[in-house]
C-alpha positions as CSV (number, residue, x, y, z in Angstrom):
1,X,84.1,90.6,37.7
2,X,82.0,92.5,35.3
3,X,81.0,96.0,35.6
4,X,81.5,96.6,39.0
5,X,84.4,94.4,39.1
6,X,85.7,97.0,37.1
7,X,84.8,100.5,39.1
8,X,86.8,98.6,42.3
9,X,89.7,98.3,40.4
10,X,89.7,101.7,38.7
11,X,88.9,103.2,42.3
12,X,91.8,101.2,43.9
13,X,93.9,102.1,41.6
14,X,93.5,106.2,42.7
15,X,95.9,107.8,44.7
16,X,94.9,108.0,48.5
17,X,93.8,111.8,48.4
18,X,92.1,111.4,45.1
19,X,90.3,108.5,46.4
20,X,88.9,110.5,49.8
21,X,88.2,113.4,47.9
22,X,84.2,113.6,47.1
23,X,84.7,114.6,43.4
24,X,84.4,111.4,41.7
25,X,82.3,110.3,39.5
26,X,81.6,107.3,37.2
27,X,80.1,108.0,34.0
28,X,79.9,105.1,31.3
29,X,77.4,104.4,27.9
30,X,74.4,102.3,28.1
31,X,76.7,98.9,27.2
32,X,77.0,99.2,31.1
33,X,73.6,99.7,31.7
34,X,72.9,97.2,34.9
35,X,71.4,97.5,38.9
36,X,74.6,95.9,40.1
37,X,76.8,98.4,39.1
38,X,75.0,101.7,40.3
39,X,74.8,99.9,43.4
40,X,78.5,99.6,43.7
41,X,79.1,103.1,43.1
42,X,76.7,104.1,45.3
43,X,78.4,101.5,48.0
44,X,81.7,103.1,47.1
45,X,80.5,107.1,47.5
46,X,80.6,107.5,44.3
47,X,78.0,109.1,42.5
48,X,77.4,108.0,38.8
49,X,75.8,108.5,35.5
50,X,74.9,105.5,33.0
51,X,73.3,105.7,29.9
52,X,70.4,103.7,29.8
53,X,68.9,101.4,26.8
54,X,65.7,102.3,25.3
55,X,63.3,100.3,26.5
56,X,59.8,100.4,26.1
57,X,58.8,101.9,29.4
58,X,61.6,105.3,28.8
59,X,59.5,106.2,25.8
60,X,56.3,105.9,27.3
61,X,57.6,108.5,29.5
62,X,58.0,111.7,27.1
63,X,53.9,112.0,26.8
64,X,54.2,113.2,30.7
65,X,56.7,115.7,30.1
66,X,55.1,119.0,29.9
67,X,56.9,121.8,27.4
68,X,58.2,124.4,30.1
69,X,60.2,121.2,31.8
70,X,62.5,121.1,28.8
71,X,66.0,123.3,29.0
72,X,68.4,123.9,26.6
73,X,71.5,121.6,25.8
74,X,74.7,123.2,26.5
75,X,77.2,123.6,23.4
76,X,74.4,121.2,20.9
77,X,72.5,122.3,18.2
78,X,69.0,121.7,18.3
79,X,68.9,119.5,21.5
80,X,66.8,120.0,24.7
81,X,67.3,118.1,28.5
82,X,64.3,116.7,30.5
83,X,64.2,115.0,34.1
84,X,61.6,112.1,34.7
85,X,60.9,110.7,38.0
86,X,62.2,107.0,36.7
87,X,64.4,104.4,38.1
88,X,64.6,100.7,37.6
89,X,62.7,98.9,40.5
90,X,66.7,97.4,41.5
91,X,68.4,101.2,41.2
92,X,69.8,103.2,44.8
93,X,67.3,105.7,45.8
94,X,67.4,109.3,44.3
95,X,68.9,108.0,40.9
96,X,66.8,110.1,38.6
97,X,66.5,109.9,34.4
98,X,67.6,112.4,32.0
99,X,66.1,112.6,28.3
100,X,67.4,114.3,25.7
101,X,66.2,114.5,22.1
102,X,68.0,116.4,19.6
103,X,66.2,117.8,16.6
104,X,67.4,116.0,13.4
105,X,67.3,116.4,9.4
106,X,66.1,113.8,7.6
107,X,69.1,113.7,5.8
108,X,71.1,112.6,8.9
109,X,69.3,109.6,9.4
110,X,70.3,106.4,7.1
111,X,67.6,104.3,5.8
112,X,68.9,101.2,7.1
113,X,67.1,99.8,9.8
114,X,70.5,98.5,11.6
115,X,72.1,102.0,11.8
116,X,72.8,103.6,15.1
117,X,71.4,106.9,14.8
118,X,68.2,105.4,13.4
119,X,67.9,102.9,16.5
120,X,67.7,106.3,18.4
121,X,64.4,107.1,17.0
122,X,61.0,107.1,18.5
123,X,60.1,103.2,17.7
124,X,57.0,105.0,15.9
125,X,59.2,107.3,13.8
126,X,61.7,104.7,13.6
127,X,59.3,102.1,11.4
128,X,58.6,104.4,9.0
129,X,60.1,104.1,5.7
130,X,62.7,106.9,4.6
131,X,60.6,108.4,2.0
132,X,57.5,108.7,4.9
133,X,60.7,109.9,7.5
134,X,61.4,112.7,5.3
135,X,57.8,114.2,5.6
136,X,57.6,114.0,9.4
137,X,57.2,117.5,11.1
138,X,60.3,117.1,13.5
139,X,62.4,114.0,13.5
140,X,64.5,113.5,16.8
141,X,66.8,111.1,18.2
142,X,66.8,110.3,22.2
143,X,69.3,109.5,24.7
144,X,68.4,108.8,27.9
145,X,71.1,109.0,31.3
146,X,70.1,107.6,34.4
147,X,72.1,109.4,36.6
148,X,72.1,110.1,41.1
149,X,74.1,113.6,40.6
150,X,72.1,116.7,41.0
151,X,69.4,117.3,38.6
152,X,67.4,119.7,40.6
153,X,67.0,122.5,38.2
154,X,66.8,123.1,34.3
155,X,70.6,123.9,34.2
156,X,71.9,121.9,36.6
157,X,70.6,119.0,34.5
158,X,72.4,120.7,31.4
159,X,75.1,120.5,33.0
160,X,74.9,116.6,34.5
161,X,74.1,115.5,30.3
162,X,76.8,117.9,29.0
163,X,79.8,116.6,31.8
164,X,78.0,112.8,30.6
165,X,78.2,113.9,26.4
166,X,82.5,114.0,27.2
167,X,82.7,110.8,28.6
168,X,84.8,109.2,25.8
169,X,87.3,112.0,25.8
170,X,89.3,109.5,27.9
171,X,89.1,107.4,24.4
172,X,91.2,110.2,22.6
173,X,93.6,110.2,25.6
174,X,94.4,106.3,24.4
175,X,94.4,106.7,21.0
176,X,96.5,109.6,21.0
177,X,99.0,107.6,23.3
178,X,98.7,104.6,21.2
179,X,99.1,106.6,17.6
180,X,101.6,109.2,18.8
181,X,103.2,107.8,21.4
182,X,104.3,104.2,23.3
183,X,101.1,102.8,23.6
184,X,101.5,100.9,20.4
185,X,104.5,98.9,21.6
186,X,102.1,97.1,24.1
187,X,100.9,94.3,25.0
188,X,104.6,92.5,26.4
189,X,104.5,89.2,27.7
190,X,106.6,90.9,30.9
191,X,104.5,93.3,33.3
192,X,107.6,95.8,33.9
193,X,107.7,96.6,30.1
194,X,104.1,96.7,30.1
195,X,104.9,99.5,33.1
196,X,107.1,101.6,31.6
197,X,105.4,101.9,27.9
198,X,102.4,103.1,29.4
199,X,104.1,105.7,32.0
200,X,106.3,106.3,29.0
201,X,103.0,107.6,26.5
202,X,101.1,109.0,29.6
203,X,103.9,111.3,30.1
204,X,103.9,112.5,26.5
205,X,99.8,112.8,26.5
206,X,100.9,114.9,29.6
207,X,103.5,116.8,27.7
208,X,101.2,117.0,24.8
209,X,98.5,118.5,27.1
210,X,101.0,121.2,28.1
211,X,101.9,122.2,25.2
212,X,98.2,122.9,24.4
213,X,98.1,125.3,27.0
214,X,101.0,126.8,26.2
215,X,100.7,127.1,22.1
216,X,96.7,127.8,22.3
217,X,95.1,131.1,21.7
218,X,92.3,131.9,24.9
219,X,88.6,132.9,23.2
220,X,85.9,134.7,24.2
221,X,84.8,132.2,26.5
222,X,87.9,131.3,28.0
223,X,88.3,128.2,26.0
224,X,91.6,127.5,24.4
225,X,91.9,127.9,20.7
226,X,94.3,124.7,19.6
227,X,96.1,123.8,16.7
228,X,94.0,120.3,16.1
229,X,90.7,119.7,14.3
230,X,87.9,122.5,14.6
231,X,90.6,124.0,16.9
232,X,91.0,121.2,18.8
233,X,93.8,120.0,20.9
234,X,96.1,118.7,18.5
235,X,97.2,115.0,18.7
236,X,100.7,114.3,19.4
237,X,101.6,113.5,16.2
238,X,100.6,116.9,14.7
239,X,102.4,118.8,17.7
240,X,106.0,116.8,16.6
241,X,105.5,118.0,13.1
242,X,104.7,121.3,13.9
243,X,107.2,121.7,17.0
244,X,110.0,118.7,17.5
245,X,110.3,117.7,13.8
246,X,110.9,121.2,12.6
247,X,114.0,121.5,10.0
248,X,116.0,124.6,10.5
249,X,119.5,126.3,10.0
250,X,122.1,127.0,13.0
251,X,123.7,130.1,11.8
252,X,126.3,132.4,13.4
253,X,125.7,136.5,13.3
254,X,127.4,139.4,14.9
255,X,128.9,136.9,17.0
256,X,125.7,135.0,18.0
257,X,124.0,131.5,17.1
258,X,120.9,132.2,15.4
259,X,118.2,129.4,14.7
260,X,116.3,130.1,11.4
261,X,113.3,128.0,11.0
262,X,111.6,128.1,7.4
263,X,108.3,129.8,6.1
264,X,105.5,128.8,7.8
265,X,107.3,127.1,11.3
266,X,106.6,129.9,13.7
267,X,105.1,128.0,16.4
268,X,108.3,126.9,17.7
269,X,109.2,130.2,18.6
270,X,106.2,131.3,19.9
271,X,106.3,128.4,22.4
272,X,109.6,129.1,23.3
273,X,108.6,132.6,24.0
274,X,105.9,132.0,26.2
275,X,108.2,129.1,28.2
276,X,110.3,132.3,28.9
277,X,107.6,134.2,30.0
278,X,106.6,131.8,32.5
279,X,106.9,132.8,36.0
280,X,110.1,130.9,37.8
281,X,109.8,128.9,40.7
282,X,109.8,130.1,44.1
């Protein structure tokens, strides 16, 4: 079946509307890099971006790019996005190639050989010993997206390598479901169980998500402040300590059941307070 085995089955698998709609995309990492299945998506409507390995011809490319041609990475340090007129000889028409180098210390780059950030180097910078590294003027590592969605301006190409940069935040969605939820009970040797563990931790990823929204705190820029890492969405397991798992005391007052939750446990009642404050349904 292979890689474009794969894209049919994830794009029969879409609900009717979601299927006609024109807002899908494929966007997978450079394991997948291969003709066949950009041709696919383009057979399917489906526009795509697919990280691409660094062969010889991509670098030769970054001596035609000229400085004004380079625009800023959205939300990463130190990293700038290029568009070269490349494609594979076997590619659909219009697919175009993004570059982008980020700017790195040369304490962020290991001295063995086999390490993954190091195989992003320039092969020139990338034979150099450590010590040698260390006294380059810039070091930078390169990623290069080949990619048929819009790439026709600076930002608009900031944009098609940022949406790329989140394409394993599906990966989160399974480990979250598998860690915190009913993903862990599979595989069964019986498709129906199968079935219902995985509709089973896809609703509490779902519930999970909610409860995000509902819990966060909005920023500046409209992004929603959660209670995981670097204020991240929290993973489910952190939500059931903070919010299911909490201990408290049922006591009666003035004729009224009271629920005291200890020091520290407020979030429970500050999601109940905004579940209240939700509009009802018509």
């Amino acid at each position: 079946a292979g890689s474009a085995g794969l894209l049919r089955r994830a794009l029969a698998a879409l609900p009717a509307p979601a299927r006609a709609s024109e807002d899908i995309a494929v966007r997978v990492d450079a394991g997948y890099f291969a003709g066949e299945l950009a041709r696919t998506a383009r057979a399917e409507q489906v526009c795509f971006a697919i990280g691409a390995k660094r062969i010889a011809p991509l670098w030769r490319l970054l001596s035609g790019i000229a400085e004004h041609e380079w625009t800023d990475a959205i939300e990463m340090h130190s990293a700038q996005v290029a568009v070269a007129g490349y494609a594979p000889a076997d590619w659909p028409e219009g697919t175009r190639l993004l570059i982008r180098p980020v700017r790195l210390d040369a304490c962020e780059v290991s001295a063995d050989p086999r390490s993954r950030r190091r195989r992003t180097l320039h092969p020139d910078q990338r034979a150099l010993p450590l010590a040698e590294l260390a006294e380059a003027e810039a070091i930078y590592a390169y990623s290069f997206i080949l990619t048929d969605l819009d790439c026709s301006t600076g930002p608009k190409a900031a944009a098609v390598e940022h949406w790329y940069r989140h394409r394993t935040s599906v990966e989160n969605i399974f480990r979250d479901g598998k860690h915190g939820a009913a993903l862990r009970h599979l595989p069964s040797g019986y498709t129906q169980v199968n079935t219902a563990w995985t509709w089973g931790a896809l609703l509490a990823v779902s519930i999970a998500g909610w409860l995000h929204e509902l819990t966060g705190s909005p920023g500046d820029d409209g992004r929603i402040a959660g209670h995981g890492t670097r204020e991240g969405k929290a993973m489910i397991a952190t939500l059931r300590h903070r919010l299911i798992a909490v201990p408290a005391r049922l006591v009666r007052h003035a004729g009224q059941l009271i629920l005291r939750l200890p020091p520290g446990h407020g979030l429970l009642a500050e999601v109940l307070a905004r579940i209240r404050a939700l509009p009802a349904l018509p």
